[in-house]
N, C-alpha and C positions, 0 to 999 in steps of 0.2 A: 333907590329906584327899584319899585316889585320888577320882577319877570313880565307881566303882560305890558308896564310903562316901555321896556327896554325892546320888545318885540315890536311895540307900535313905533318907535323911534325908527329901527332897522327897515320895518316892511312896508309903514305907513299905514297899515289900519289890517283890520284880522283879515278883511280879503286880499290881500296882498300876501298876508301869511299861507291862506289857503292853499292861494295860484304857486305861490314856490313850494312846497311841502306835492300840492298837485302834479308840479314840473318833475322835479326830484321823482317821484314815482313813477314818471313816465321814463322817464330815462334810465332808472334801476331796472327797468322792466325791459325797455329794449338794449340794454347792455345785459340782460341775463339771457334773454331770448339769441342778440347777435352769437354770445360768445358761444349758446348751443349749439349755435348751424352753423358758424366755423367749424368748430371742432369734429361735429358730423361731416364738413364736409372734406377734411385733411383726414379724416379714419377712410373715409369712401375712396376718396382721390388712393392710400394706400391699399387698398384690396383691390381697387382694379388696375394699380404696379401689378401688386403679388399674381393676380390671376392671368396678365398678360404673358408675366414672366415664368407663368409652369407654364402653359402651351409651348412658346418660345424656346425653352429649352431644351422641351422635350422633342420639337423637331431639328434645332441646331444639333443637337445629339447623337438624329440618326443621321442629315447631312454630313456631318463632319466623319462619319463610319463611310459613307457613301463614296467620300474624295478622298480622304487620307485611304484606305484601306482596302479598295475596290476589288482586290482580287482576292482578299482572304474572306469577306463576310458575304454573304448574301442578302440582301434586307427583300422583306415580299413586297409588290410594289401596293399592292392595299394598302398596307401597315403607310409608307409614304401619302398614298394622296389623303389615306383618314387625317395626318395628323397636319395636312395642310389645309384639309376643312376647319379642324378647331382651329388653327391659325387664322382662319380666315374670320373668328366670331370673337375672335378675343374684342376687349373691351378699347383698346388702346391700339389699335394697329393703326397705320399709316398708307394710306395712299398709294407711296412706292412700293412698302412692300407686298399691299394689295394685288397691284397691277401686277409684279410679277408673278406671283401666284399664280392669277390668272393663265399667265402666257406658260408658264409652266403647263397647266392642267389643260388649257387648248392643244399643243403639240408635240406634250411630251418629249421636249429636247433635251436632255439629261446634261448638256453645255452650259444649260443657263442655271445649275447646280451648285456650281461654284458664286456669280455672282447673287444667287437669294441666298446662299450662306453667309456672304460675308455682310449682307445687308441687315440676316437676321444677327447678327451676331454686334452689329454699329448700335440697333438697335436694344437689345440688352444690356449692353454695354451702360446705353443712356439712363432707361429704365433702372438699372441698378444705382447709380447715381442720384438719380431723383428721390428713390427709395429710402438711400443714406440718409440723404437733406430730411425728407420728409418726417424718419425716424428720432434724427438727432431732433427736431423741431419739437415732436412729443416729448421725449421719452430725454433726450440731455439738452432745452436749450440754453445757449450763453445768456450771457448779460444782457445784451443789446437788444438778443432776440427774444430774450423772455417778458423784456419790460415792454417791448416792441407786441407780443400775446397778448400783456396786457392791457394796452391801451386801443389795441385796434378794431375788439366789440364795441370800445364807445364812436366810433365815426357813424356809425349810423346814427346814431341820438344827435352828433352835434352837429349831420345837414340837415335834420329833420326841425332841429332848433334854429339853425341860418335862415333855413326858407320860410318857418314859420315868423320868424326877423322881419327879415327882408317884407313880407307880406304884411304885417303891420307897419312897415313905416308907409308900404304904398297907402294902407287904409287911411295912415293918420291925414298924407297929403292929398288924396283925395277927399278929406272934407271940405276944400276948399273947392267951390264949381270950375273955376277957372282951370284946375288941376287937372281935370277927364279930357281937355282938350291939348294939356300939354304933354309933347312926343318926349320930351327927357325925363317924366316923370315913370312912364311906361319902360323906355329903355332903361332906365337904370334899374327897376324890379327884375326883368329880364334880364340882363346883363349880372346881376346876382345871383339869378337865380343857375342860368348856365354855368358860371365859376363853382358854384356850389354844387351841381351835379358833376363837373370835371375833377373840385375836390376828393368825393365820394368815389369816381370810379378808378383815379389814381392811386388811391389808397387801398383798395378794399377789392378791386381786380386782383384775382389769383394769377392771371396768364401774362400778366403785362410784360415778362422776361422775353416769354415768346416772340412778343410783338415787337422786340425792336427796343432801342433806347430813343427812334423819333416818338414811340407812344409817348414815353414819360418827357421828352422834351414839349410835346404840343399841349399836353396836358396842365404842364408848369406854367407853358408861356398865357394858358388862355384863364390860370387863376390869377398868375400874377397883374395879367392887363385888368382885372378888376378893381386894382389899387388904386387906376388912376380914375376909379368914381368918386375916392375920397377929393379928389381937386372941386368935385361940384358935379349937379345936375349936368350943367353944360357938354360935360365930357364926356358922358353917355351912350352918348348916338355914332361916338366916334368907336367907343371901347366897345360896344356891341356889335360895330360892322369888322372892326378885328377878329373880335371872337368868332364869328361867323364865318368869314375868311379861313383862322386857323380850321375848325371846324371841318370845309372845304378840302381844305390841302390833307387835312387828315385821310380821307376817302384816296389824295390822289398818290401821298409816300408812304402809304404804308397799305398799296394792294401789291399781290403777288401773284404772276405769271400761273394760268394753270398748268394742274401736271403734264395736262399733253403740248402745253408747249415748252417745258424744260426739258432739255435731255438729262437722264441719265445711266446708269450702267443695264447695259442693255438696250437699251435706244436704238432702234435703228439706224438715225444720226450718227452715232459713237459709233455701233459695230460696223457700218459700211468706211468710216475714216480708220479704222481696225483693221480691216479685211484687205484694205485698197488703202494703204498710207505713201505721202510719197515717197518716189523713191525703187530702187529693183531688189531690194531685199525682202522677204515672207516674213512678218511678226512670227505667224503660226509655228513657221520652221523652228522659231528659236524656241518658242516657249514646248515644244513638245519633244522633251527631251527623255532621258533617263529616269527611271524613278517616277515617271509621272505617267497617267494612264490618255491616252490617246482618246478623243470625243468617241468614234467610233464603239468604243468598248463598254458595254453595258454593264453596270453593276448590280443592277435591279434583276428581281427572281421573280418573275409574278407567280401566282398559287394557279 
């Protein structure tokens, strides 16, 4: 048997050959292009660690001179508020420790010193962490994780290939007239195609730790109810209205409380059940002991 006998056996005639040689190329192409813009995007996600964490540091630095030290150093209070403006443009700050900032730079309470140190410093803490991961991922990863790099440029090529699926078998059963009028023929394209979007954003989401373990549980549950279109057309309209559903409840367990209605340290909430706890003992009394510099007492030199 020549080579071209054996190729028409395999593909069924040279355009069949084309279309796969055609496919193949598409898919080399967007597995070289994915795996670019991952990798640009875990260099990027790393510089804006690193950049977060020189500001960061460099105000936990003087903070911690400020509390530990108060009666031996002087700091100017410029040099303070400059280095809590870069703080405030870092690339990576957060919310809370935004807010506090703020309330700092409105009333200049030199009380609330203590709690943005220890916030800036939870915060570092984390950043450093992520950084590790991040490094080990480049630069040493394992087994798991490295086969895990290599296969996860091709998810995009293989929903791009699902929905291009899915979409001819609609065309195939839409040659029939009767087909444009039937609602299971609709939902089931639909119904894949949603599953096929949940697969890609499972996979191929950077943040999805973030979000919670219900992310990746509603994400599972609304690929897996696609399985049951294999039972038939029939099932369709049922697995669609699930999917939709999960969909739904997604919006309603996994939103989160805005900041101003979480307390946290420093909250007015917290510091009036602080101030006023029950009971005839002073927290205050206790915690301002020996060794330790009274609210009153200023450590800041302004110029």
């Amino acid at each position: 048997m020549s080579l071209t006998e054996w190729m028409v056996d395999i593909f069924g005639s040279l355009d069949g050959l084309v279309a796969a040689l055609l496919a193949t190329a598409v898919f080399a192409g967007l597995y070289i292009y994915s795996a670019s813009r991952l990798l640009g995007a875990r260099k990027d996600s790393l510089a804006r660690i690193r950049q977060t964490l020189t500001v960061y540091t460099r105000l936990a630095g003087l903070l911690g001179t400020l509390i530990h030290r108060p009666t031996r150093t002087a700091v100017p209070e410029d040099l303070l508020i400059r280095l809590l403006q870069e703080c405030k443009s870092a690339d990576l700050l957060t919310r809370e420790l935004h807010e506090q900032m703020d309330i700092f730079l409105s009333d200049r309470d030199e009380s609330r010193l203590t709690t943005l140190h220890k916030l800036l410093e939870r915060e570092i803490n984390r950043l450093m962490k992520e950084r590790d991961e991040l490094v080990g991922r480049l630069e040493k990863p394992g087994w798991g994780m490295g086969l895990w790099l290599l296969l996860k440029p091709a998810v995009p090529a293989l929903s791009l290939g699902a929905a291009l699926l899915w979409t001819a078998v609609l065309a195939e059963e839409l040659r029939q007239s009767s087909a444009w009028a039937s609602p299971e023929v609709w939902c089931l394209w639909l119904s894949n195609i949603i599953a096929t979007i949940s697969f890609y954003r499972l996979l191929m989401d950077s943040r999805r730790k973030t979000h919670g373990a219900i992310y990746t549980v509603l994400h599972l549950l609304i690929v897996a109810s696609a399985l049951f279109n294999l039972i038939g057309g029939e099932a369709s309209p049922y697995v669609l209205a699930t999917q939709c559903l999960l969909y739904l409840a997604g919006f309603r367990v996994t939103a989160t409380r805005k900041r101003r209605e979480r307390p946290y340290a420093g909250h007015p909430e917290l510091m009036e059940q602080f101030l006023h706890p029950p009971g005839d003992h002073d927290p205050l009394s206790e915690t301002t002991g020996a060794g330790e510099p009274e609210i009153g007492s200023s450590p800041l030199r302004s110029r």
